[in-house]
C-alpha positions in Angstrom: 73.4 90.1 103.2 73.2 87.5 105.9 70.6 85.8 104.9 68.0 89.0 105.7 66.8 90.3 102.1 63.9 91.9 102.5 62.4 94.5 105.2 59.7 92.0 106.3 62.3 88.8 106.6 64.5 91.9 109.2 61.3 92.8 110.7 60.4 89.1 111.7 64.1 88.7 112.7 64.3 91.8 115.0 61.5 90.4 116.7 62.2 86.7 117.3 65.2 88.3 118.7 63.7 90.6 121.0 65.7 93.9 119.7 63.4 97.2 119.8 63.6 99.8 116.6 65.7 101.7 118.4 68.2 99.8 119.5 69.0 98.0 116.1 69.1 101.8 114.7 71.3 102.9 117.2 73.9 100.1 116.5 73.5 100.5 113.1 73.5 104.2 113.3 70.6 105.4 112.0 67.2 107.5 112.8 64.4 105.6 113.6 62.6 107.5 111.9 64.5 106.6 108.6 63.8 102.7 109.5 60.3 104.1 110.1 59.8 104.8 106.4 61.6 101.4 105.5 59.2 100.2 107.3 55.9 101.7 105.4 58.3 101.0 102.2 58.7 104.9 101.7 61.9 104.2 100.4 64.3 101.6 100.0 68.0 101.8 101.6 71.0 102.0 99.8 72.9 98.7 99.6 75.9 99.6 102.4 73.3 101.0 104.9 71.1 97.4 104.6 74.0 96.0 105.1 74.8 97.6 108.2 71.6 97.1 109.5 71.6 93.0 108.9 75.0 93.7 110.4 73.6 95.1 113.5 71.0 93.0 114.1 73.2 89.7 113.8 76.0 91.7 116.4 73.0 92.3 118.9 71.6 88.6 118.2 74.7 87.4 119.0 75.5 89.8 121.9 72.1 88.0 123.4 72.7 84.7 122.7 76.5 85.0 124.4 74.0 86.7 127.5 71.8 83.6 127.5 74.9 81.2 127.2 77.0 82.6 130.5 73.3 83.0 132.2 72.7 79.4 132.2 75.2 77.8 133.8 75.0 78.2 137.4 77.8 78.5 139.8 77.9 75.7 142.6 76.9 76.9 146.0 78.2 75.3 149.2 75.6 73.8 151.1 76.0 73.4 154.5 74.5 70.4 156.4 
């Protein structure tokens, strides 16, 4: 599973990351309000839709990182004297 096995090891992920409920859930395609009940441990999630959520949230970490990468090089500007 990526390394993410529990709900509180993804919810300490999604935020060191910086990725809002509903933007993991919409990559991962489910309602928030279905990660809402993950969340008060209403219910568990099957073993293909964790998956897609550790999925998600390692595309949209990645997505970031490749964001922060091309951002910090920056181009040469010609100075005039």
């Amino acid at each position: 599973m990526l390394g993410i096995e529990t709900i509180e090891e993804l919810l300490e992920k999604s935020k060191s990351v910086g990725v809002s409920d509903k933007e993991l859930c919409e990559e991962a395609g489910i309602a928030v309000t279905t990660y809402g009940r993950w969340k008060r441990k209403e219910f568990q999630p099957n073993m293909g839709t964790w998956r897609r959520v550790s999925n998600a949230l390692h595309a949209i970490e990645a997505r970031k990182q490749g964001q922060i990468n091309s951002n910090s090089s920056c181009p040469q500007h010609d100075v005039e004297e």
